[in-house]
N, C-alpha and C positions, 0 to 999 in steps of 0.2 A: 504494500500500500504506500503509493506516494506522497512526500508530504506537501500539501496546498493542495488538492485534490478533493472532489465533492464527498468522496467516501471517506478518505481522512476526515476532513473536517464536522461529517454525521459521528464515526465510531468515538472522537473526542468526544462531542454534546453528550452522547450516549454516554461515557466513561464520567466524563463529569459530574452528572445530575446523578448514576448511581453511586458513586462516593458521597454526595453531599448527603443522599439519602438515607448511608449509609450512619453516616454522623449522627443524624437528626432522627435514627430510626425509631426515636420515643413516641416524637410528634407523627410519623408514619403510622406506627401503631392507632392512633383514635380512632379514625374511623372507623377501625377493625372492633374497638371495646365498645364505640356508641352502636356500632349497628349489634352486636351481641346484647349487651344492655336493654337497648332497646325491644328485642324481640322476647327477650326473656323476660320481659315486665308484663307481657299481652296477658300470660294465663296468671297471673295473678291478679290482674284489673278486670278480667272474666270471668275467672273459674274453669278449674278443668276439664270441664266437659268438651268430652272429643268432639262430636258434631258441630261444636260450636268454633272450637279453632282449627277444625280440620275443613273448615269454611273458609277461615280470611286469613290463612297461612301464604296462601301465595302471596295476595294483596299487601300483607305485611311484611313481609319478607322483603317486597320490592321497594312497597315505602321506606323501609330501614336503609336500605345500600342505597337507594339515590340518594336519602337527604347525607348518608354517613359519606356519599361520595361528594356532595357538598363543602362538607366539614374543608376538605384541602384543597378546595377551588382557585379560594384568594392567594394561596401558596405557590401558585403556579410557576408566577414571574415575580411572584415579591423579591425574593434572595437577587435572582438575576437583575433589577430593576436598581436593587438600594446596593449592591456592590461593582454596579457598572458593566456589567457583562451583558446586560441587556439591547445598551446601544452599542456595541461591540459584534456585537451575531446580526443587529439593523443594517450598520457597515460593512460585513464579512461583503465579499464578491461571490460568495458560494449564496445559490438560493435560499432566503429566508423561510420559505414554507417549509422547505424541505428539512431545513432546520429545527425548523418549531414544530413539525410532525415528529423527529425525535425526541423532543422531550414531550410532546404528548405521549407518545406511546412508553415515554421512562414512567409517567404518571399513571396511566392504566394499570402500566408491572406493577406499581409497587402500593396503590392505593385498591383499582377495582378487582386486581386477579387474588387480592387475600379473600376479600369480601366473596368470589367465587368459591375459594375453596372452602370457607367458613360454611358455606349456603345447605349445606349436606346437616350439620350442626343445626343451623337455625329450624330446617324441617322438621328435624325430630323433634325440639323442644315447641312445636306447634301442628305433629302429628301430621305433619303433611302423608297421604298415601304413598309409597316408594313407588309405583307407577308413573306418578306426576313429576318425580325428582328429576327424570332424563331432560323434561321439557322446562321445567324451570331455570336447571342449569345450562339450556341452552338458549332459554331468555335471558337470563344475563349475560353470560358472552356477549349478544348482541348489543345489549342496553346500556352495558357499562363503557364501550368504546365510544356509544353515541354520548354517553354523559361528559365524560373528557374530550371529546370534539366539538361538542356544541359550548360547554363550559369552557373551552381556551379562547371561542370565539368574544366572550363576553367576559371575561377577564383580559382581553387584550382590549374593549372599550372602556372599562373601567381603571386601567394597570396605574394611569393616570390622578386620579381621586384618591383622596387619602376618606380613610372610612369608608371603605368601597363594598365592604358585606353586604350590608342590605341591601342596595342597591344590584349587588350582583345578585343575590337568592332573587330579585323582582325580575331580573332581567331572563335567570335559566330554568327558573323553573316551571313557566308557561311552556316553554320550549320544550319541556321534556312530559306534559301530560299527557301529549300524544303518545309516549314510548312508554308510562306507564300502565294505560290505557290498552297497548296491544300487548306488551308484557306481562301483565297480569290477568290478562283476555284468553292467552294462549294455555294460560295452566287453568284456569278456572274449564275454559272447554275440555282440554286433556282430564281433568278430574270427573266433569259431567259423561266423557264418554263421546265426547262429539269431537268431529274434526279440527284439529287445531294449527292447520299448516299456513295456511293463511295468513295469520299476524307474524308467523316467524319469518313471511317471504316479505311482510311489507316491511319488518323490522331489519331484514338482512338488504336490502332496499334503500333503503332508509342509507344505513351502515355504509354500504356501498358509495353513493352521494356523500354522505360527511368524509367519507376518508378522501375523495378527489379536493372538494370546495372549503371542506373548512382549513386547510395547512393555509389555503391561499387568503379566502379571508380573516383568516386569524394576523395573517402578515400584513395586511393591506389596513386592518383596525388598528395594528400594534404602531403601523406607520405614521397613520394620524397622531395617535395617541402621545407619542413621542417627542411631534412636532411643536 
């Protein structure tokens, strides 16, 4: 691998943001203890009864990891922002998108793929059917990638503002009801017995569109943003 070259300069971004993360892997962890927290509070705000959480397992399950995928939204470029590296990768002559598609995808690794593996955990402790578990877990795959590409889109309008949280939860999470909505559509149908392919095609869909347009408009808002 040459050095100045566009794959240099991605396996760098990529080395970087995993050491920093590495550092910080306290603050990595939340997500991971609020969406556990979280889910684990349901049967005792209900009571145990299986019918009752073998109901709004999926639905909950998804509301925990988006909002937990939340939690490290405003983290995205904060570091990069407040130590200069940010206008630094704006400058690079190597493509920006392409750039900030790597540390999206460092942010997926180490924020939504726990939250995936945890999700096996969270069913049990709300009795999900094991039938439904192949399908949930393949609704979040989808869901979680679109949450860190619609979410860098809108942390790169905000990177700018100081006290930028609320404003960002106003901004992403309209954006993501739709992905709720077929995400938790798909396992409630897989649990009822009826075809559920459908929301996984519009969510892999979906997925497909954000991974081409968001690196780009993420770079084109962070441009402004900047200026």
């Amino acid at each position: 691998m040459k050095p100045g070259t566009v794959s240099a300069a991605c396996t760098a971004v990529l080395k970087r943001d995993l050491a920093l993360t590495w550092r910080r892997r306290g603050d990595a962890l939340n997500p991971l203890l609020f969406a556990i927290i979280v889910v684990a509070l349901f049967p005792f705000a209900l009571g145990p009864e299986h019918a009752v959480l073998e109901r709004i397992a999926a639905g909950t399950i998804f509301v925990a990891v988006l909002l937990a995928g939340l939690l490290s939204l405003d983290q995205l470029f904060r570091s990069d922002l407040e130590d200069g590296s940010l206008e630094q990768l704006v400058l690079s002559p190597h493509p920006l998108s392409l750039l900030l598609a790597c540390k999206i995808a460092i942010h997926w690794l180490t924020t939504a793929l726990p939250l995936i593996l945890v999700a096996p955990l969270l069913a049990l402790l709300l009795q999900l059917p094991p039938p439904v578990l192949p399908v949930l877990l393949a609704t979040l795959a989808l869901a979680t990638p679109l949450l860190s590409l619609i979410g860098a889109m809108c942390v790169a309008l905000t990177i700018g503002m100081r006290r930028s949280g609320m404003l960002l939860t106003l901004l992403v999470l309209p954006l993501l009801v739709p992905v709720l909505i077929f995400g938790a559509g798909a396992c409630n149908a897989a649990q009822a017995g009826l075809a559920y392919a459908a929301p996984l095609l519009w969510l892999g869909a979906w997925l497909a569109l954000a991974v081409v347009l968001a690196p780009l408009a993420t770079a084109a808002a962070l441009r402004i943003s900047l200026t």
